[in-house]
C-alpha positions in Angstrom: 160.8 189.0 46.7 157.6 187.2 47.3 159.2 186.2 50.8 160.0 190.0 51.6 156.8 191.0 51.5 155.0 188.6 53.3 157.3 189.2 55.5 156.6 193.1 55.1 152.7 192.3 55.9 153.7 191.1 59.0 156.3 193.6 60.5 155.6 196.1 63.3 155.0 199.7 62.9 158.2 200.9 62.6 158.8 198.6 60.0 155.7 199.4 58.1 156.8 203.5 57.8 159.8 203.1 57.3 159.5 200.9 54.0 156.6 203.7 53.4 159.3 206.6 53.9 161.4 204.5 51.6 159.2 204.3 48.5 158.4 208.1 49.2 161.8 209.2 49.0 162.4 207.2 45.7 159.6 208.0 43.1 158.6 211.4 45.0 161.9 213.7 46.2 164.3 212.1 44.2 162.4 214.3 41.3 163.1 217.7 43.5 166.5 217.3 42.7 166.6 216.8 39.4 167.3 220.6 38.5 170.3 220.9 40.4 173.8 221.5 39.2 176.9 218.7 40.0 180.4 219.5 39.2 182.0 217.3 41.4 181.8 214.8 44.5 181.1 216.9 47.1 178.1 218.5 45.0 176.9 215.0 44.7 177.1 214.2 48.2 175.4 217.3 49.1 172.1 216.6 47.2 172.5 213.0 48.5 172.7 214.2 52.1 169.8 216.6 51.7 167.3 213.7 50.4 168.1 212.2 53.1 167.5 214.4 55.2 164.2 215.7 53.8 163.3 211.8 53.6 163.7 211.1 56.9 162.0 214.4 58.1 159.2 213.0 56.1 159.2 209.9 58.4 157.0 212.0 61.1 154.2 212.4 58.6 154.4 208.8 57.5 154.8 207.2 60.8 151.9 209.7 62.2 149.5 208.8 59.6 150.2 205.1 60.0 149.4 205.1 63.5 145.7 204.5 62.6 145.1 202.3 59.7 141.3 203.9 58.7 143.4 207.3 59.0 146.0 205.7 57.0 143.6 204.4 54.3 142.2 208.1 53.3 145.4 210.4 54.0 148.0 208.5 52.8 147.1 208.8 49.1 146.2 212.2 49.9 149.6 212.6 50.7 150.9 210.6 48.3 149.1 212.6 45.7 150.1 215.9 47.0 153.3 215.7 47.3 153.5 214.2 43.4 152.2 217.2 42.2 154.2 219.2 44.0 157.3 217.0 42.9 156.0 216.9 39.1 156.5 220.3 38.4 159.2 220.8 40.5 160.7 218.1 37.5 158.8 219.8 34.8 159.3 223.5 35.8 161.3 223.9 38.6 158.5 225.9 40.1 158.4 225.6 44.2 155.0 225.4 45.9 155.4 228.7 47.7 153.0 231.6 48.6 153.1 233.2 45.4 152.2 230.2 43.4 149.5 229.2 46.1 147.4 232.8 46.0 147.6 232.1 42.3 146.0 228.8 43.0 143.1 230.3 44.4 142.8 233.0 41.9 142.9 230.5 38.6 140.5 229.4 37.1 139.9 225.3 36.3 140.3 225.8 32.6 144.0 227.1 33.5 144.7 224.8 35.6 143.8 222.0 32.9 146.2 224.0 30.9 149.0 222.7 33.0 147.7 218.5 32.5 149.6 216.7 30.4 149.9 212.9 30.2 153.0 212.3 31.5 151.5 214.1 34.9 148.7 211.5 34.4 150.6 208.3 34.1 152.5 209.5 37.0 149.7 210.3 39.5 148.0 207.0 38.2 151.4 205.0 39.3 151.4 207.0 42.6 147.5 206.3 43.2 148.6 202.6 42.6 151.5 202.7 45.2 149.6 204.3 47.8 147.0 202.0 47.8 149.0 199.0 47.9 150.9 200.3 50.7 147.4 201.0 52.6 146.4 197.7 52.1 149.7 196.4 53.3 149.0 198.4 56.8 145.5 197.2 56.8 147.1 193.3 57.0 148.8 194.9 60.0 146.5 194.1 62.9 149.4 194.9 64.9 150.2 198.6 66.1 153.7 198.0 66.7 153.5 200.7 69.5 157.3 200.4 71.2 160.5 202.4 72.5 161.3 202.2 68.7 158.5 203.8 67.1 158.4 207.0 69.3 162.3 207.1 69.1 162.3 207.1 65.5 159.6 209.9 65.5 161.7 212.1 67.8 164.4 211.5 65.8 163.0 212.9 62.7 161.5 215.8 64.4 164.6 217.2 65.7 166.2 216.1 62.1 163.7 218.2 60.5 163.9 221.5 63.1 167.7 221.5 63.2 168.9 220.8 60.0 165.6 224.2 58.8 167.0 226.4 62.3 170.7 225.7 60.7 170.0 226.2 56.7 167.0 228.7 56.9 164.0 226.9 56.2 165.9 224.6 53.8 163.8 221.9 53.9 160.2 224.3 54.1 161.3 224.7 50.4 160.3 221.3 49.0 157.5 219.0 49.1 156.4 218.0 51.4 157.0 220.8 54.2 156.4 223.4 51.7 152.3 223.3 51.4 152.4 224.3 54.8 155.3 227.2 54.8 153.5 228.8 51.6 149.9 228.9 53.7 151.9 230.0 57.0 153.8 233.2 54.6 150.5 233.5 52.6 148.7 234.0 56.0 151.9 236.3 57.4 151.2 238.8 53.8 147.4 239.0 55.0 148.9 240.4 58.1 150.8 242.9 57.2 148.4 244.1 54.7 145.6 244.2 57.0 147.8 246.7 59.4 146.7 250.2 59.1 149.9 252.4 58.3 150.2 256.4 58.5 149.4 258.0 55.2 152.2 261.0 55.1 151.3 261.7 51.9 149.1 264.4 52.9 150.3 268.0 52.5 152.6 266.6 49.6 153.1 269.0 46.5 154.6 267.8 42.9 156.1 271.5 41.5 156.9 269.3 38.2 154.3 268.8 35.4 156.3 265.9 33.5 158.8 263.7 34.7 159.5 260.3 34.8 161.3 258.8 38.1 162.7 255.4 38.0 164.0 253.3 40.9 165.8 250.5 40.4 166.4 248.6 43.5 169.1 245.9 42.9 170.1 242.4 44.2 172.8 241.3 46.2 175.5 243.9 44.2 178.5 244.8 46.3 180.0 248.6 45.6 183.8 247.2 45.3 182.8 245.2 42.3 182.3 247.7 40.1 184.8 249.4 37.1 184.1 252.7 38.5 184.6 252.1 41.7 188.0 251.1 41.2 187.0 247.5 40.7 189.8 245.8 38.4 186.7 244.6 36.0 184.8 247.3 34.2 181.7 245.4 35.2 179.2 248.2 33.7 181.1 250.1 31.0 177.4 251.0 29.7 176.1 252.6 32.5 179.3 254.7 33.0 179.6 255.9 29.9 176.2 256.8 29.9 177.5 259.7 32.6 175.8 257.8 35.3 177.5 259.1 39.0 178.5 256.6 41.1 178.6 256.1 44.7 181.0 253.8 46.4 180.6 254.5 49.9 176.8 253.6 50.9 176.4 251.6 54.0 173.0 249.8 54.0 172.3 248.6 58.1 171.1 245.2 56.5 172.3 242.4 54.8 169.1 240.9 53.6 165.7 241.7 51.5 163.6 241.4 53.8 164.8 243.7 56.3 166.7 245.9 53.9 163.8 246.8 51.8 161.2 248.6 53.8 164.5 250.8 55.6 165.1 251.7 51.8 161.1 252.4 50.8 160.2 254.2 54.2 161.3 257.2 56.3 162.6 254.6 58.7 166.3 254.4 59.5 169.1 253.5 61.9 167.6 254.9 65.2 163.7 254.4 64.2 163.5 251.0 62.7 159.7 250.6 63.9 158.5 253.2 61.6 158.6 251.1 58.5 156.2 248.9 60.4 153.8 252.1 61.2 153.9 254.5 57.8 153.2 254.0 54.1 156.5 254.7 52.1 157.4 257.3 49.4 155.3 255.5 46.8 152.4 256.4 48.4 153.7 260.2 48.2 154.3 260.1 44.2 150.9 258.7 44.3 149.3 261.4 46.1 150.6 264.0 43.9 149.7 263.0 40.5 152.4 260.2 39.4 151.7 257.3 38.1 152.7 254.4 40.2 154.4 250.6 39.5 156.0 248.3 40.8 158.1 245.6 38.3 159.6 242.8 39.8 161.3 240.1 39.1 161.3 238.4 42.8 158.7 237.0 45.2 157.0 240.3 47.8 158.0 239.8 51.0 155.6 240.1 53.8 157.6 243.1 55.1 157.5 245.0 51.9 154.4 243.9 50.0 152.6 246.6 52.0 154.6 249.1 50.0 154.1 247.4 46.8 150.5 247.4 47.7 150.8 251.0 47.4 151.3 251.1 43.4 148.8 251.7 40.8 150.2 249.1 38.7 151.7 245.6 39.8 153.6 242.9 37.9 155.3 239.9 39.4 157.5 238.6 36.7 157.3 234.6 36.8 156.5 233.9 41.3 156.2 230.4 40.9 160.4 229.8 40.6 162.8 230.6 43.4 165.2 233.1 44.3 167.0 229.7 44.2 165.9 228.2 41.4 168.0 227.0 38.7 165.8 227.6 35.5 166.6 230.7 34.5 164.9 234.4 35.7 166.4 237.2 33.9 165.9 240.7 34.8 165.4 241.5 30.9 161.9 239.7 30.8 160.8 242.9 32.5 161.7 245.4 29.7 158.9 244.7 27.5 156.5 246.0 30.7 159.2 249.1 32.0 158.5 250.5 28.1 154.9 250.0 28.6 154.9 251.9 31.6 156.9 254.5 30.2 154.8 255.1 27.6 151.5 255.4 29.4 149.4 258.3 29.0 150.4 259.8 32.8 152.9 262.6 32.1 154.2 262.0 35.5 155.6 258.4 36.4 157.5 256.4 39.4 158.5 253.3 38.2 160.4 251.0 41.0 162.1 248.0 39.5 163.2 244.9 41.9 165.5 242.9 40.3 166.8 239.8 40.4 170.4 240.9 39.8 173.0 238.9 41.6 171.1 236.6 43.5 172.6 233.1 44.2 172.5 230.4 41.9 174.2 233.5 39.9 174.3 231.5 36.4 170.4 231.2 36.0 170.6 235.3 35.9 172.4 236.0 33.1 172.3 233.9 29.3 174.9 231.6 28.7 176.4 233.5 26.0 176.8 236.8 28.0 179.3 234.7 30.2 181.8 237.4 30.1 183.8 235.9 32.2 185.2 232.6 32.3 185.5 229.8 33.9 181.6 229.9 35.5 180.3 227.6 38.0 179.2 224.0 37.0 178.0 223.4 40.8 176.8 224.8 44.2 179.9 224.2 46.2 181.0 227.2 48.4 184.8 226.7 48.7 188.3 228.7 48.2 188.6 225.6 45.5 186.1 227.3 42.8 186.6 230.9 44.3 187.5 232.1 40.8 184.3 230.9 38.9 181.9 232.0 41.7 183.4 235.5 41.4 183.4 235.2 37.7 179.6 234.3 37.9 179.0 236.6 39.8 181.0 239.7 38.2 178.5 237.8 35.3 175.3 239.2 36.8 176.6 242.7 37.2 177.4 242.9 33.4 173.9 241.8 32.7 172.7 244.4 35.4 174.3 246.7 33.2 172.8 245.6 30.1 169.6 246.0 31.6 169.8 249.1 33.1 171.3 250.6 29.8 168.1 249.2 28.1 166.0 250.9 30.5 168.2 254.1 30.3 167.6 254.0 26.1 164.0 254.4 26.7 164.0 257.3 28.3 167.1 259.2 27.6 165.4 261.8 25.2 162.2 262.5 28.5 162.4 264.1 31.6 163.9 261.7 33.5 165.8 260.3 36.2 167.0 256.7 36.8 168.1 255.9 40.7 169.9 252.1 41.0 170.5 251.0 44.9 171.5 247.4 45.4 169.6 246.4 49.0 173.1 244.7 50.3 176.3 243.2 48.9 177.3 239.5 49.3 180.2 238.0 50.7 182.9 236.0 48.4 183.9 233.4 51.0 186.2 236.3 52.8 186.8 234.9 57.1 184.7 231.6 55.2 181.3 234.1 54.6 179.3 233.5 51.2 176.1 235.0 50.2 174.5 237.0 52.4 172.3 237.4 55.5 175.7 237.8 57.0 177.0 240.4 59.6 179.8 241.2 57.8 181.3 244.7 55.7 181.5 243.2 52.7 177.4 242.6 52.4 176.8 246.2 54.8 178.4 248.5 51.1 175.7 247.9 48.2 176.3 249.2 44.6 174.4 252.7 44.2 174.5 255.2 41.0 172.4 258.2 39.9 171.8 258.7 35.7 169.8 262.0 34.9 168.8 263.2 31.2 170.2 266.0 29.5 166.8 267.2 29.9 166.9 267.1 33.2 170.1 268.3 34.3 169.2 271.3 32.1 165.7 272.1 34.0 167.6 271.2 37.6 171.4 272.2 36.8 171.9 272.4 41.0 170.8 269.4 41.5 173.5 268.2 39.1 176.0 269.7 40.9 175.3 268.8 44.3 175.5 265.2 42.9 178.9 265.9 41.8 179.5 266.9 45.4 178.5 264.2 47.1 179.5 261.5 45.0 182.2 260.2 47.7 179.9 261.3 50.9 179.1 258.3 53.2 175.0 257.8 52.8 173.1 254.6 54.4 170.2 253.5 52.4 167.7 255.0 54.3 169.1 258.4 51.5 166.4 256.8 49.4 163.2 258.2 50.5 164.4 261.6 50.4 166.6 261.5 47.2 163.5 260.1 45.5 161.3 263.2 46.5 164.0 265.5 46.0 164.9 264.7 42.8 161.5 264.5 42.0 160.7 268.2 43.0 158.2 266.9 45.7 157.5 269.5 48.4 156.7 267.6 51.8 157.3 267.7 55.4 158.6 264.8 55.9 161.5 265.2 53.4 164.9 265.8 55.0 166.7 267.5 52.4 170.3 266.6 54.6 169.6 263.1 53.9 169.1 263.8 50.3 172.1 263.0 47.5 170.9 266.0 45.5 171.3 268.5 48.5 
């Protein structure tokens, strides 16, 4: 041992950051993984293959900062520590440094921050402090720079490593520590962007003929239409719903397959053949805001910079738990919300909008439901996509749409004796592994036919009886998920110019 490190003291460059990227690896990312389910082999190799990966993307920062050994000396530990912390709770939580956690950083103050010490953190920063020291004064016995084919090869390498494997797995390896400091302040500064861009008000003109009501939009997550009881799925995946007389609709075609891009042609007047104008008006929210509703917006997910301006928009916001992934495997239920969705429908406004963003069926399905509402069964043990396990990934998923029902049911029990109306559009399906697809983000019909239902109270159907009706009518229509903005001020008796009643399910 003695030998291998005088040895160690005396090697090039190369030598020097790789050992560096070595130690890294071992008592830094192997702690990023520690969250993450195994079933079998291949889910083994997987998470092997991905340290690896991330470690030796992690070889351009090392070998950069070794370059210099005074630069070494003072960033090195910086790194070191850095990335601990960001490892550490990753352990401890499961919480991901991402833009969400890092605003909150700012906005925190230092006796909430000390709430979040404990002493294992500090026997662990203490042994990382110790490590990176050591390995600074290893490169300052260096006098060598080790400058060669091999040191610029290697740094290529892990460049290219690191862009192909994120172009290939979207930002995969932006998500831990180390590369994830800089992707949360590069989407924290893309949020400041889009909410400095000044959008249309067309609120202006807008007239509410109702003098109580409560509107709620529930905008779901990842929930395909051909999974569901009533929609001649084999499962009855939300009894509760349906027999609360809830309409379904089974043929909605949403032009997206992701959040990000679904959301703000669901929230604006944009759709198919004016995409550009959720980038240049305010949505619907600001409408109900204008006349006299009270506005929130509950969810359960991290804002994306192409909707947050529309969240913005609310009188009320609450982010339920930012710091954990969509990703993550700790659990994130939907029914942490409902102790906030009563509070809101309770408040002193007679009118309300309440938009609820779910997590719903978002992928790693089993941290989105309790254990014992497993339904279904066998569930997933791991994150393998494969025909193999094709019957527990549909049965954890069909999992997440009977806890969407629970919840929605919960949220239907609150208000069933008000005014009221309760609007539930997922923003895409997900794919099953049909032509080799899973998830979503995928051109595919499977993710383009979202779940979509309408509930009204008794009291309502009695004020607006057509409106009813015409839902009747249309239940089997073909609508694209741009219907929303003008359902929600139809249904809500909103008078405005920009409402096109054709595009409306109540017309």
């Amino acid at each position: 041992m003695i030998e291998f490190f005088q040895k160690l003291r005396k090697t090039r460059l190369v030598g020097y950051s790789l050992f560096v990227t070595i130690v890294y690896a071992i008592v830094i990312l192997t702690l990023l993984y520690t969250h993450f389910p195994i079933n079998d082999k291949i889910d083994l190799a997987k998470v092997v293959i991905h340290w690896v990966l991330l470690s030796a993307s992690s070889y351009m920062i090392i070998s950069v900062l070794a370059f210099n050994k005074y630069i070494n000396s003072i960033l090195l530990p910086v790194f070191f520590i850095l990335s601990a912390f960001g490892s550490y709770f990753s352990y401890q939580f499961d919480m991901i440094f991402n833009e969400a956690l890092l605003e909150s950083v700012f906005e925190t103050n230092i006796h909430e921050s000390l709430d979040l010490v404990s002493f294992e953190l500090i026997v662990y920063l203490l042994v990382i402090i110790s490590l990176s020291i050591w390995l600074v004064r290893i490169r300052f016995s260096n006098s060598s720079s080790g400058l060669n084919f091999g040191y610029f090869f290697l740094l290529l390498s892990s460049f290219f490593i690191f862009n192909s494997v994120n172009a290939k797995r979207n930002n995969t390896l932006f998500q831990k520590v180390p590369f994830s400091y800089y992707h949360a302040y590069q989407n924290l500064l893309e949020n400041e962007e889009e909410l400095s861009v000044v959008r249309k008000d067309i609120s202006q003109g807008a007239v509410s003929n109702s003098d109580s009501l409560i509107v709620i939009i529930v905008i779901g997550e990842a929930q395909r239409s051909d999974h569901v009881g009533a929609n001649g799925y084999y499962r009855n995946t939300m009894p509760l719903v349906e027999k609360r007389g809830s309409i379904f609709f089974p043929n909605i075609y949403s032009e997206w397959t992701h959040t990000n891009k679904s959301l703000p042609l669901i929230l604006t007047r944009a759709d198919s053949t004016d995409y550009s104008i959720s980038y240049k008006e305010k949505s619907f929210i600001s409408i109900f805001d204008n006349c006299g509703f009270s506005t929130s917006w509950l969810g359960n997910q991290i804002p994306g910079s192409t909707y947050k301006p529309f969240i913005e928009e609310n009188k009320y916001i609450y982010i339920n738990r930012p710091e954990l992934s969509v990703y993550s495997n700790t659990k994130k239920l939907d029914t942490d919300l409902l102790p906030i969705i009563e509070k809101r429908i309770e408040g002193l406004s007679s009118k309300k909008l309440i938009v609820v963003h779910q997590i719903g069926s978002h992928w790693w399905y089993n941290s989105h439901y309790p254990d014992t509402l497993s339904f279904y069964k066998p569930t997933l043990v791991g994150k393998n996509f494969t025909d193999k396990y094709i019957k527990e990934y549909i049965n954890s998923y069909d999992n997440t749409i009977r806890y969407t029902d629970i919840f929605v049911d919960n949220i239907i029990s609150k208000i069933q004796n008000k005014n009221s109306v309760l609007i539930y559009l997922s923003d895409h399906g997900e794919s099953m592994g049909e032509n080799g697809k899973w998830l979503h983000a995928n051109e595919v019909d499977e993710e383009r036919n979202p779940a979509c239902f309408v509930w009204l109270s008794d009291e309502y159907k009695s004020q607006f009886p057509e409106k009813f009706e015409k839902l009747k009518v249309n239940r089997l229509k073909r609508f694209r998920t741009d219907f929303l903005f003008h359902s929600a001020l139809d249904v809500s008796d909103i008078s405005s110019e920009y409402l096109v009643e054709k595009l409306s399910l109540f017309w």
